[in-house]
Each structure stands twice: as C-alpha cells, then as structure tokens.
C-alpha positions, 0 to 999 in steps of 0.5 A: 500500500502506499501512503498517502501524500497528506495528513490529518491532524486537529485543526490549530487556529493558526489555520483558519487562513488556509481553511478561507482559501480552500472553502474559496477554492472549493465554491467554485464548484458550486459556481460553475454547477448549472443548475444553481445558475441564477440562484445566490450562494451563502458567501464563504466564512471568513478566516476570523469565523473559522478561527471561532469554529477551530477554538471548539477544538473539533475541527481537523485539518488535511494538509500537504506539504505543511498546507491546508489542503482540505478540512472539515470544521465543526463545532459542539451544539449539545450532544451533537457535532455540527458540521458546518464545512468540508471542504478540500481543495480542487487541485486535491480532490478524488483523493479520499480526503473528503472522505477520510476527514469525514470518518475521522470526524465521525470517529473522534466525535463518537469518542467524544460521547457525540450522539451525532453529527449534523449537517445543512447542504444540497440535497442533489449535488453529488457532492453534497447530499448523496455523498453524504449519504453514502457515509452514514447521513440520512436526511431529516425530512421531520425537523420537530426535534431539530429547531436549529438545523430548521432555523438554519434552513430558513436562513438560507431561503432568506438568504435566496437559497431555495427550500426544495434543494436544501436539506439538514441531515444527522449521523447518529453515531454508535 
C-alpha cells in the first residue's frame, strides 16, 4: 500500500487562513454547477469565523506539504457535532480526503460521547447530499426535534437559497 501524500491532524487556529482559501477554492464548484445558475450562494466564512469554529477544538485539518489542503470544521451544539464545512481543495480532490476527514470526524466525535453529527447542504449535488449519504447521513425530512438545523434552513431561503434543494441531515453515531 502506499501512503498517502497528506495528513490529518486537529485543526490549530493558526489555520483558519488556509481553511478561507480552500472553502474559496472549493465554491467554485458550486459556481460553475448549472443548475444553481441564477440562484445566490451563502458567501464563504471568513478566516476570523473559522478561527471561532477551530477554538471548539473539533475541527481537523488535511494538509500537504505543511498546507491546508482540505478540512472539515465543526463545532459542539449539545450532544451533537455540527458540521458546518468540508471542504478540500480542487487541485486535491478524488483523493479520499473528503472522505477520510469525514470518518475521522465521525470517529473522534463518537469518542467524544457525540450522539451525532449534523449537517445543512444540497440535497442533489453529488457532492453534497448523496455523498453524504453514502457515509452514514440520512436526511431529516421531520425537523420537530431539530429547531436549529430548521432555523438554519430558513436562513438560507432568506438568504435566496431555495427550500426544495436544501436539506439538514444527522449521523447518529454508535
């Protein structure tokens, strides 16, 4: 087997910067989809909004040659884990990053006694819903139980997002 030409580790407030850069990278993606043509997206945090979201000491960082490459930040919300970010660079990706962040998140966070992690994306992007689906993330159709991620929702759509794309999801975890 060979090993890989990046690492994980925790997340260290002196990468909130790189975090900006690839969420900045990354959204390309999302500008260039066709079907979100015409519809606005939420702007990116800032390195000051990810140095907050890394102080929780939750967040991990995938770095190549000592750079952020990739990341998934997330912050403690009671007994769960939001996860308000995976992101990994365009010139980085079909790696198994994204994937191996989001297993170690899971991981650690179980550890951590977390009942769950939750989320808030596309639901028909691949890389959005399905691909989270594909790790154990089920899409909250009832969101009575979840007033957070329902409030998060309906900031999108006032924010010009449409309701119909977007979905919260949870990972109960064991």
């Amino acid at each position: 087997m060979i090993a890989p030409d990046w690492s994980l580790r925790l997340a260290r407030p002196e990468d909130a910067e790189g975090f900006a850069e690839v969420e900045e990278d990354a959204s390309q993606l999302l500008r260039e989809e066709p079907s979100l043509a015409g519809i606005p997206l939420l702007p990116n945090r800032s390195a000051e909004e990810y140095r907050a979201i890394i102080a929780r000491r939750r967040s991990l960082s995938a770095l190549g040659d000592g750079d952020i490459i990739g990341f998934a930040a997330a912050r403690p919300v009671g007994s769960e884990l939001h996860l308000h970010e995976l992101s990994v660079a365009r010139a980085f990706q079909r790696r198994g990053i994204g994937s191996t962040l989001l297993r170690a998140l899971k991981v650690d966070a179980a550890n951590a006694g977390f009942k769950a992690l939750t989320l808030l994306t596309y639901r028909d992007i691949a890389w959005n819903a399905p691909f989270y689906e594909a790790h154990g993330f089920a899409v909250l159709e009832d969101l009575s139980e979840h007033p957070r991620l329902a409030a998060g929702l309906d900031a999108g759509v006032g924010a010009g997002l449409p309701r119909e794309r977007r979905c919260a999801m949870i990972c109960v975890l064991e």
